[in-house]
NUDOGU-635118 format. One record per residue (C-alpha): x negated, y negated, z; residue number from 1. Coordinates in steps of 0.02 Angstrom, whole numbers, plus 50000, padded with zeros to 5 digits. Layout:
REM NUDOGU-635118
X_Y_Z_NUM
...
This chain:
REM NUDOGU-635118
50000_50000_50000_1
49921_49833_49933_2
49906_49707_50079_3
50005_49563_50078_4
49975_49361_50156_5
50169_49308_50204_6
50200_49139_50299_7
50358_49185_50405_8
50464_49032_50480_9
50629_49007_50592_10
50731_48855_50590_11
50675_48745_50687_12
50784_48708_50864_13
50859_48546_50885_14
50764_48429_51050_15
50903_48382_51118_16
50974_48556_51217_17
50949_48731_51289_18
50950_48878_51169_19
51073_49023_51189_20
51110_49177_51108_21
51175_49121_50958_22
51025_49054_50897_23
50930_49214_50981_24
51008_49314_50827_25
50857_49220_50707_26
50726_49228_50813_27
50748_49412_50840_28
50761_49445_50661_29
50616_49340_50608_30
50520_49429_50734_31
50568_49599_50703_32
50516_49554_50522_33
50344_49509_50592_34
50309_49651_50698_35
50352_49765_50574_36
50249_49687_50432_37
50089_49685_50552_38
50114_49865_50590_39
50114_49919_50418_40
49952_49812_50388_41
50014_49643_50311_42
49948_49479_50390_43
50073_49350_50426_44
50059_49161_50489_45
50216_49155_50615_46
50259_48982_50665_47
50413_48872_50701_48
50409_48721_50823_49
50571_48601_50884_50
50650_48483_50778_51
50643_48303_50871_52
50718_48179_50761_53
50872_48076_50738_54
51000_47967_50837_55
51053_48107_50966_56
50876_48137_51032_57
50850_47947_51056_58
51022_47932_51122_59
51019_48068_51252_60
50837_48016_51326_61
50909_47841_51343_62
51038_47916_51449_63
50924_48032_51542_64
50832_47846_51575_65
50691_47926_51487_66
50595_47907_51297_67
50607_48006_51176_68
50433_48079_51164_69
50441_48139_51355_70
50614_48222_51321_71
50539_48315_51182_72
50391_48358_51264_73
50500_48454_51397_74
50610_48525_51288_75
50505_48596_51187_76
50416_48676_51339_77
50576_48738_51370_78
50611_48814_51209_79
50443_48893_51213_80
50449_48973_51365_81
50635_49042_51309_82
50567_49098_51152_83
50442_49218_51256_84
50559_49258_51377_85
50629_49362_51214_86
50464_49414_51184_87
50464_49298_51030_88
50291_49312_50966_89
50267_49136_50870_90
50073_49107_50826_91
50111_48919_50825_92
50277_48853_50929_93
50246_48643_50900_94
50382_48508_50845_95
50407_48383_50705_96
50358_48226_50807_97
50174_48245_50754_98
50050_48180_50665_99
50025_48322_50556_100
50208_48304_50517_101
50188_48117_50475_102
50051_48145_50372_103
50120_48266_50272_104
50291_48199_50255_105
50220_48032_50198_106
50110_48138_50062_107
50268_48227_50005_108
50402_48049_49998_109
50247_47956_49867_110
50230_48132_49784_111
50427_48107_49735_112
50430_47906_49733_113
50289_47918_49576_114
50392_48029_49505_115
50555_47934_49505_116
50650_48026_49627_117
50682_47900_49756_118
50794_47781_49732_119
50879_47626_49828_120
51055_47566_49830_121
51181_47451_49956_122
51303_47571_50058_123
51432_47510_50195_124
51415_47609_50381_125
51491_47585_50525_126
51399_47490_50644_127
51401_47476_50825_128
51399_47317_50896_129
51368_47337_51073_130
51205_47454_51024_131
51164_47350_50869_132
51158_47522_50788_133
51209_47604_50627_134
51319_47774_50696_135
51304_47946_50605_136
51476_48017_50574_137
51459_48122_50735_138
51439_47968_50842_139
51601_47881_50787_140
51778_47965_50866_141
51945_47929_50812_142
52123_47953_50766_143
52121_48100_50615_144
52194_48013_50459_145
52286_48173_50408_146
52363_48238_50564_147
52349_48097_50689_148
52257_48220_50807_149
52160_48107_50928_150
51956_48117_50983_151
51914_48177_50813_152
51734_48142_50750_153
51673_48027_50593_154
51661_48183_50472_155
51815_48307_50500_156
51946_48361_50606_157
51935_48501_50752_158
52131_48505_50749_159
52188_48528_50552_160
52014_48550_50479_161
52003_48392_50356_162
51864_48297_50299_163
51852_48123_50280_164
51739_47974_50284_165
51723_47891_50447_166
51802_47726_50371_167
51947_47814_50382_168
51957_47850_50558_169
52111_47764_50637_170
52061_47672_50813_171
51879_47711_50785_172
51749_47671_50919_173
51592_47718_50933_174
51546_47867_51071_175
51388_47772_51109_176
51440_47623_51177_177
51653_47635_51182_178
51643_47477_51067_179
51744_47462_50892_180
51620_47508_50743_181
51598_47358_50614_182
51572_47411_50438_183
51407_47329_50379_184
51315_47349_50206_185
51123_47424_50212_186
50992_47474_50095_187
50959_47649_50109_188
50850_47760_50012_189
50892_47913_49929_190
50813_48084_49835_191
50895_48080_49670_192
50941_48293_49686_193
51048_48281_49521_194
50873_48243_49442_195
50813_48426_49506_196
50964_48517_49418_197
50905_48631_49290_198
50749_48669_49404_199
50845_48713_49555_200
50987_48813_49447_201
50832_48912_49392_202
50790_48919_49558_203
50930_48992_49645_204
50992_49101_49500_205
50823_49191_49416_206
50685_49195_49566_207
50798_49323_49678_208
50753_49196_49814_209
50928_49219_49919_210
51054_49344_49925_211
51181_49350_49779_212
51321_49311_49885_213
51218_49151_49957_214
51187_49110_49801_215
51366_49119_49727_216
51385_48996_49848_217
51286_48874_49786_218
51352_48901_49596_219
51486_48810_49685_220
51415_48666_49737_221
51336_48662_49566_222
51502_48658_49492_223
51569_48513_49606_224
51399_48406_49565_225
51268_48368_49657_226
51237_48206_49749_227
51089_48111_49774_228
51031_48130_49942_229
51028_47979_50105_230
50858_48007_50160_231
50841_47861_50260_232
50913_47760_50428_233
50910_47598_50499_234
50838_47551_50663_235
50849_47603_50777_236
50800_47746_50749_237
50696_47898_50826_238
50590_47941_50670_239
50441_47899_50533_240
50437_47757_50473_241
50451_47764_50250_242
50289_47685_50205_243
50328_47530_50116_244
50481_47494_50187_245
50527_47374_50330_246
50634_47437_50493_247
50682_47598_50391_248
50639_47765_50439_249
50654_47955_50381_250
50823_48025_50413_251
50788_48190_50518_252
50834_48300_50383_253
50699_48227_50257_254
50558_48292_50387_255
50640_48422_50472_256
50600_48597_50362_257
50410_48504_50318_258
50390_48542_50528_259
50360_48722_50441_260
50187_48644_50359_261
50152_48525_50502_262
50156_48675_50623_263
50042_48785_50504_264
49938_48628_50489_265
49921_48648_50669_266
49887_48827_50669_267
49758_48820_50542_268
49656_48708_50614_269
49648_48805_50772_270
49589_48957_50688_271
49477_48885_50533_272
49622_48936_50412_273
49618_48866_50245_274
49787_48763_50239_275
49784_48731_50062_276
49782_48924_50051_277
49963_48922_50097_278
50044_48780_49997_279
49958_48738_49852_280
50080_48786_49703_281
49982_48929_49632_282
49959_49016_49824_283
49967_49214_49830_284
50026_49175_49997_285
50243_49243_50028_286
50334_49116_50095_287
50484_49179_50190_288
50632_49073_50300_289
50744_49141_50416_290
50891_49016_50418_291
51070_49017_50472_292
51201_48994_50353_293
51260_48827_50412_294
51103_48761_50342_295
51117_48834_50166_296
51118_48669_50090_297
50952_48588_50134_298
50849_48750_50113_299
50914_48817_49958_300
50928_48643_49866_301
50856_48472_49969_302
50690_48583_50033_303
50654_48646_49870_304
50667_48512_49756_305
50588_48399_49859_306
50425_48530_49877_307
50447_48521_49694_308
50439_48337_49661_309
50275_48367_49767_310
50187_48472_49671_311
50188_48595_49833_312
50235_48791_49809_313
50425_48845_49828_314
50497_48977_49951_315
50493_49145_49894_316
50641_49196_50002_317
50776_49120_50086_318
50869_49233_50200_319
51020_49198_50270_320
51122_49272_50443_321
51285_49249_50494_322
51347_49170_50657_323
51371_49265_50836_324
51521_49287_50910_325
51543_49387_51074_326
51676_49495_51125_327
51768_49460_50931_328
51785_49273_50969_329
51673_49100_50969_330
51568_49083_51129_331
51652_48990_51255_332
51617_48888_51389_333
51765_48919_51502_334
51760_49110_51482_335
51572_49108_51508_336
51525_49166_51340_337
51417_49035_51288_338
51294_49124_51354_339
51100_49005_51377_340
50946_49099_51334_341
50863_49074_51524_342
51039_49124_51583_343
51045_49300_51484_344
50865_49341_51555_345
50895_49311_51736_346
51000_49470_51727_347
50955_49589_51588_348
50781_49608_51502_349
50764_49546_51327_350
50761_49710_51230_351
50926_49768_51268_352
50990_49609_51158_353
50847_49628_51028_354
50887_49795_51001_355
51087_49780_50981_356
51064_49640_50867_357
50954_49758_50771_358
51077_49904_50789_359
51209_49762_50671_360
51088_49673_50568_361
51074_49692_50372_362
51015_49595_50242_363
51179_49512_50222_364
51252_49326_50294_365
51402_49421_50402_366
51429_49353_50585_367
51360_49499_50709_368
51489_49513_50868_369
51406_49543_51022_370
51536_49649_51109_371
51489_49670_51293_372
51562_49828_51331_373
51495_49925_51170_374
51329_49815_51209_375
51318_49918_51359_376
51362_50082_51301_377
51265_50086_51138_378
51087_50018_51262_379
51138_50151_51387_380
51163_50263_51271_381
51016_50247_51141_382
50867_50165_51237_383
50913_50240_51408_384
50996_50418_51355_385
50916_50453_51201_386
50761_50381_51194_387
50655_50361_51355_388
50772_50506_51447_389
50675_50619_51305_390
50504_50563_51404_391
50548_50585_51566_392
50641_50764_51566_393
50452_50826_51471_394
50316_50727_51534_395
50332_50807_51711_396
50317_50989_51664_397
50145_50931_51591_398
50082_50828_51703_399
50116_50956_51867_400
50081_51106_51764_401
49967_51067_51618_402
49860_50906_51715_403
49939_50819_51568_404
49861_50904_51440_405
49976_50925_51262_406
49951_51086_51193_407
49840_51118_51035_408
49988_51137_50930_409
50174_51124_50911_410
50304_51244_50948_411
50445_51211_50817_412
50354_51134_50640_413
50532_51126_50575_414
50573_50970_50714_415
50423_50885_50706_416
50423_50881_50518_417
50593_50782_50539_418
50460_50620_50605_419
50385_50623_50423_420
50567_50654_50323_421
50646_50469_50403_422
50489_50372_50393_423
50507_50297_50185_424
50705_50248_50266_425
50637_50186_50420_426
50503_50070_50332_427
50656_50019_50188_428
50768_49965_50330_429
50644_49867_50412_430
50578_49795_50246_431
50763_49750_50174_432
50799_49670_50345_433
50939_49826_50350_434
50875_49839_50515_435
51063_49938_50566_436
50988_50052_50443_437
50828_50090_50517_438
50911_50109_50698_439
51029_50240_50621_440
50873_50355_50553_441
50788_50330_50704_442
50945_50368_50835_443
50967_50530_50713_444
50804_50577_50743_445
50833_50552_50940_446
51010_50656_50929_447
50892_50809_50841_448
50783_50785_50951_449
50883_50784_51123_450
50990_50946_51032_451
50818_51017_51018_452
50745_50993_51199_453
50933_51035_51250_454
50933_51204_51147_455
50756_51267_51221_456
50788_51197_51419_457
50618_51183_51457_458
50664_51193_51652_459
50727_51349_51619_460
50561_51416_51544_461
50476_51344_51690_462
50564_51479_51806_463
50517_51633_51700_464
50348_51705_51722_465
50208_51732_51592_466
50309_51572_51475_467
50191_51438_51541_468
50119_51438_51343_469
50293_51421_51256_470
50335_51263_51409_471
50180_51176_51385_472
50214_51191_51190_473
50410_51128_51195_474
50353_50987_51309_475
50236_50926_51186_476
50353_50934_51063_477
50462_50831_51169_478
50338_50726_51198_479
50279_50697_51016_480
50457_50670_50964_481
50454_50524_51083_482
50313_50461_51018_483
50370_50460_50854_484
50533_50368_50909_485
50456_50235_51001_486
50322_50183_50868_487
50457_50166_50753_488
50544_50057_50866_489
50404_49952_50906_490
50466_49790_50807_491
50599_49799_50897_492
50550_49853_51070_493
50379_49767_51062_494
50357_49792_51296_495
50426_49962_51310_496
50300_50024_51170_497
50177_49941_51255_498
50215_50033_51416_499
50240_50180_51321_500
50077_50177_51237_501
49981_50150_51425_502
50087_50328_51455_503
50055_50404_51313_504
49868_50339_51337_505
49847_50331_51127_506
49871_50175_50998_507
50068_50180_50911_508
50036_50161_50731_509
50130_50175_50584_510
50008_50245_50477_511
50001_50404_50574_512
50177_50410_50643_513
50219_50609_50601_514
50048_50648_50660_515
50084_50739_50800_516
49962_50728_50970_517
49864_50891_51006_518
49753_50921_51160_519
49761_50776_51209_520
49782_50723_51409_521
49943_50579_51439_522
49968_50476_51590_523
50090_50504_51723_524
50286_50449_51684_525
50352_50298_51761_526
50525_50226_51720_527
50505_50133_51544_528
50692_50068_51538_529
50839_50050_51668_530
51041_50037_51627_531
51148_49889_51617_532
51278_49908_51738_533
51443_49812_51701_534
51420_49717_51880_535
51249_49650_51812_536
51364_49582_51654_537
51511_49520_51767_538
51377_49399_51850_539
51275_49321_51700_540
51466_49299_51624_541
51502_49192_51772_542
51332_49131_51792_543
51362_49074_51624_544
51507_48961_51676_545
51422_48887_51811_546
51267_48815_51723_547
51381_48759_51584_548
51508_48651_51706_549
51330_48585_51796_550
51241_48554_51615_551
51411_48436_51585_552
51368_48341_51716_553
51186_48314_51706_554
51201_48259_51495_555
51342_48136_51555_556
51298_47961_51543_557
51221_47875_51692_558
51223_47688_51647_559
51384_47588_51656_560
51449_47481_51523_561
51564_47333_51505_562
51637_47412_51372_563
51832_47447_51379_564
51774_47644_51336_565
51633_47633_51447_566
51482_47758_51382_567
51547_47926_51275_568
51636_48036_51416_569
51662_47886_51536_570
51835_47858_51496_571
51918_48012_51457_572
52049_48031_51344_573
52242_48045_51436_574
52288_48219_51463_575
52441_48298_51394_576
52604_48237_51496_577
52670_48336_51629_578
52820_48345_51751_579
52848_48296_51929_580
52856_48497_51946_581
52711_48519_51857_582
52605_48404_51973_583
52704_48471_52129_584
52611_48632_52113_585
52438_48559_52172_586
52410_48563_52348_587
52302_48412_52381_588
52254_48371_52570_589
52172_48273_52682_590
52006_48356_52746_591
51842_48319_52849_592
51655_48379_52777_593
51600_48465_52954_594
51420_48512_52879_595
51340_48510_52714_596
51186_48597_52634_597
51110_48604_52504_598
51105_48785_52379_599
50939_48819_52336_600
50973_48927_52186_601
51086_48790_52111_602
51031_48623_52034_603
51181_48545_52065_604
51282_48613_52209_605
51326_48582_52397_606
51384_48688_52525_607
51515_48607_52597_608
51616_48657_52747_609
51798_48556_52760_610
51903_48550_52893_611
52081_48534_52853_612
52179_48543_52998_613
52236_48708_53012_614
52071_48800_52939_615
51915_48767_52892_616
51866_48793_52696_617
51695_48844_52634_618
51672_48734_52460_619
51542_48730_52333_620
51547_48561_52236_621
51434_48520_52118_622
51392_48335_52171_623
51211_48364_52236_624
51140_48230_52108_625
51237_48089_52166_626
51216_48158_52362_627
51041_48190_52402_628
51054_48149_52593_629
51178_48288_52631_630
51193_48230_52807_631
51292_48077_52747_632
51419_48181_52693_633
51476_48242_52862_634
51617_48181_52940_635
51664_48084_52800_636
51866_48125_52744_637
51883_48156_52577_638
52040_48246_52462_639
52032_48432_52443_640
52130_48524_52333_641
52196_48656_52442_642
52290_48790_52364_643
52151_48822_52208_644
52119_49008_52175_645
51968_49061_52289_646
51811_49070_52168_647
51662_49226_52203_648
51522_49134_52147_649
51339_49230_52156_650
51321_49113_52303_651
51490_49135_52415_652
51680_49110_52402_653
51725_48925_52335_654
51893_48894_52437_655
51951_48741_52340_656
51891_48570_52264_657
51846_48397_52320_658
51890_48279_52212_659
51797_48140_52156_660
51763_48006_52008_661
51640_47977_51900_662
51559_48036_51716_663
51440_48150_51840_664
51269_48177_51882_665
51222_48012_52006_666
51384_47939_51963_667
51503_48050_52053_668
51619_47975_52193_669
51700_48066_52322_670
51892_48004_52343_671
51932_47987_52517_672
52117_47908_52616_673
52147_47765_52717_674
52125_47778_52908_675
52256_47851_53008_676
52277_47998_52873_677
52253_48164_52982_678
52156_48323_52911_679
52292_48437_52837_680
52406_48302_52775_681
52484_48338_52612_682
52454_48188_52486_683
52624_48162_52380_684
């Protein structure tokens, strides 16, 4: 097999929050893809990095009362240190505010202005006032122009699904500042795309660079036309400045994929790589992205006609995934299903996901459900039953009976000769990114296997005398079979081969794969995998809810405005009308905080204990932020709402809810009565 050079990159996370499991699904397949191609003796530049540009990064730090660059710098530490958590093995993890970035990105915009692809025209945007801002579409809210549904942002409707232009918005205002958006004219510069046509229809439809069905897609956007391209923003504006031009900068999207060649840029010069290796236009070097299919668009036309109009080399593939869904449905945040990266791993280790994602990826865009009951089964089952159970009902016959030493030869050819007969599917799968493919020739191996060990009951031989030959010869077997099993799953279950490979005390290597181990001396067994048990699941789900209700509060804004609206989230929108009756069923009453402390596992909770006249009520409130000397709180009266459905939370029972005022974080206020009120008065 003729060695290959292939530069493998993820889409790059956005600065501005936490990863979770939906964008886990890319990063697992990218690095499945990785670790396979090493182990069959390809070398491949890994990298990816955070994307830090654009109004909501500079928006959010402003409210965090922070800049830009040290938000970025500790989210992308973040993102880094989730990405390993999955045992994401990026050579370079670095972000697009850099100078490698700049510097490219300003080689790549004069590449494209010489050649007449940039051009300038007037446009009218909606500006706020308050911020003396332009707004993206996402930052203006409104009443939808189709079906009056209110809250709706610049670019479409939640409610009926239209699309619009933000002009259109009825009662606009801006979610920055609360003020009305002005419409004001601006020169903004653009990447004529209708000028790349017949190169990018080429593209798309004769290189096999995306899947057919990806790229039936874009034969429709061909049809409807293409438009040239708003590359640039007004300041202010969190960005690079377009050389030559005053107070306008890069819109995020311009230099958001070129973080691929600013974060090889990076990586090469740490290891004396040639970078010109990798993009000049005649490079023998495979270029390969791993993108979701929400951001078809800009990789599949925008990225590749603007390497193009730079003279840089194009991607040779483009592979596209589906969305995750869990339990059949969009993650949510109230049913704890929007599930954070840190969250997942505080309760299950990173290869049970990596390998059910595996078990329903193929080369196709499809959404992959992560159902958490068949999530269980299938790890319990597979890794846990099939797999490492295989080790551990063998290994100890030949360590206490043999001193660990295999036997010089195997029992039953006919099994072992089953390792060779899956390996061209295994290697397809994994090569066709049919990694469900792959798992099924392994897990058939594993079911032979099992039937096998089953069929001979080796701790049945072990009780008759003179069979200590035919023991020690199944066990190996056994053994061997395991072996094979776990080197093929090595992409995907990078630490348990590793452990597996200390007990097995030998290299896993797909070259010699069906060659079994004879005479040779193994370690001593120690658990390589344990099972998920549904409790463990139950607690991350509500976990899950937790830190989602506590990240509201902290990315609520913290500075007041004069504004009528107030700061986005400030002044909520009315909830839907209800009855007399309908407000009669909430118990509110008068209480007293008798102590308060603080929850060490929590970032934003108190302990509170409230006494309301007739009992005493153990709350958890999440008001720590605005509260830092707990002691204050005590003997202060506030409003408790009484009759709340008692709450098991990892860290007690929650017995109601204080209410209080505020956007959240420091700005929460605890509502209290007038004097005289008595704890355990009803309030009407």
């Amino acid at each position: 097999m003729t060695q290959k050079t292939i530069l493998v990159t993820n889409a790059l996370p956005y600065a501005n929050g936490p990863i979770h499991l939906g964008h886990m699904l890319e990063h697992i397949q990218s690095d499945i893809f990785v670790r396979f191609n090493r182990a069959i003796g390809n070398k491949v530049a890994y990298v990816c990095g955070d994307d830090c540009h654009g109004s909501p990064v500079m928006i959010k730090a402003g409210q965090l009362g922070i800049t830009p660059e040290q938000m970025i710098e500790m989210t992308t530490k973040d993102h880094d240190e989730d990405l390993k958590g999955f045992l994401i093995a990026y050579d370079n993890y670095y972000k697009t505010h850099s100078p490698e970035n700049e510097e490219m990105m300003s080689y790549m915009y004069k590449k494209a202005f010489e050649k007449g692809y940039i051009v300038t025209k007037k446009i009218s945007q909606l500006f706020d006032p308050q911020k003396n801002m332009f707004l993206p579409d996402r930052f203006v809210k409104g009443t939808c122009p189709r079906c009056g549904a209110k809250d709706q942002y610049g670019d479409n409707c939640e409610v009926c699904g239209a699309t619009y232009d933000p002009t259109e918005l009825k009662d606009a205002y801006s979610t920055v500042s609360g003020a009305k958006p002005e419409l004001k004219e601006s020169v903004h510069y653009f990447f004529d795309l209708p000028k790349a046509k017949d190169f990018l229809h080429d593209f798309i439809r004769n290189s096999g660079v995306i899947q057919k069905e990806m790229a039936n897609k874009l034969e429709e956007w061909f049809s409807q036309g293409l438009k040239q391209w708003d590359i640039s923003r007004d300041a202010p504006y969190f960005g690079f400045k377009i050389p030559g031009a005053e107070d306008k900068y890069f819109y995020v999207w311009m230099d958001a994929p070129v973080g691929y060649f600013a974060s090889l840029k990076n990586l090469c010069s740490k290891k004396g790589m040639n970078f010109d290796d990798f993009i000049k236009k005649d490079s023998s070097v495979e270029m390969v992205h791993f993108i979701g299919k929400d951001i078809l668009y800009f990789h599949s036309l925008f990225w590749p006609a603007t390497l193009y109009a730079a003279d840089l080399r194009l991607p040779d593939h483009i592979y596209v995934h589906g969305y995750v869904t869990v339990n059949g449905a969009k993650m949510s945040k109230s049913k704890g299903t929007f599930i954070k990266a840190k969250t997942f791993l505080k309760y299950l280790k990173p290869e049970t996901l990596r390998y059910y994602f595996a078990s329903k990826m193929n080369s196709s865009a499809v959404d992959i459900d992560l159902s958490l009951d068949d999530f269980m089964a299938k790890v319990n089952s597979d890794i846990v039953g099939k797999v490492v159970n295989l080790a551990s009902r063998t290994a100890g016959f030949i360590t206490k009976r043999f001193d660990g030493k295999l036997s010089d030869a195997p029992y039953n050819e006919e099994i072992i000769s089953k390792i060779a007969a899956i390996k061209d599917d295994v290697i397809k799968g994994y090569e066709s990114r049919n990694y469900a493919d792959a798992i099924r020739a392994i897990m058939t191996l594993a079911d032979d296997a099992n039937r096998y060990i089953d069929s001979m009951a080796p701790w049945v031989i072990a009780k008759e005398e003179g069979q200590d030959d035919k023991l020690q010869r199944v066990c190996s077997d056994g053994i061997n079979l395991f072996k094979a099993l776990i080197t093929y799953l090595q992409p995907v279950l990078p630490e348990v081969a590793a452990n597996a490979s200390e007990f097995l005390n030998t290299k896993l290597d797909f070259a010699t794969v069906e060659k079994p181990l004879t005479s040779h001396t193994i370690n001593k067994f120690k658990p390589l995998f344990s099972r998920i048990e549904k409790a463990t699941i139950d607690a991350m789900i509500e976990n899950s809810k937790e830190d989602l209700k506590e990240a509201a509060n902290a990315t609520k804004p913290q500075n007041k405005q004069e504004s009528s609206k107030g700061e986005e989230g400030r002044i909520e929108p009315l909830a839907p009308e209800i009855t007399i009756d309908d407000f009669a069923k909430i118990d509110l009453r008068v209480g007293t905080i008798v102590s308060a402390e603080e929850v060490p596992e929590a970032k934003k909770l108190l302990k509170l204990k409230v006494d309301i006249g007739f009992e005493t009520r153990q709350v958890f409130a999440g008001i720590k932020a605005a509260y830092k000397d707990v002691n204050s709180l005590v003997g202060r009266q506030v409003v408790l709402v009484a009759n709340l459905k008692p709450r098991q939370m990892k860290f007690g029972l929650s017995e109601g809810m204080v209410t209080a005022a505020g956007p959240g974080g420091t700005e929460v206020f605890l509502l209290g009565v007038d004097s005289g009120a008595v704890n355990g008065d009803r309030i009407h």
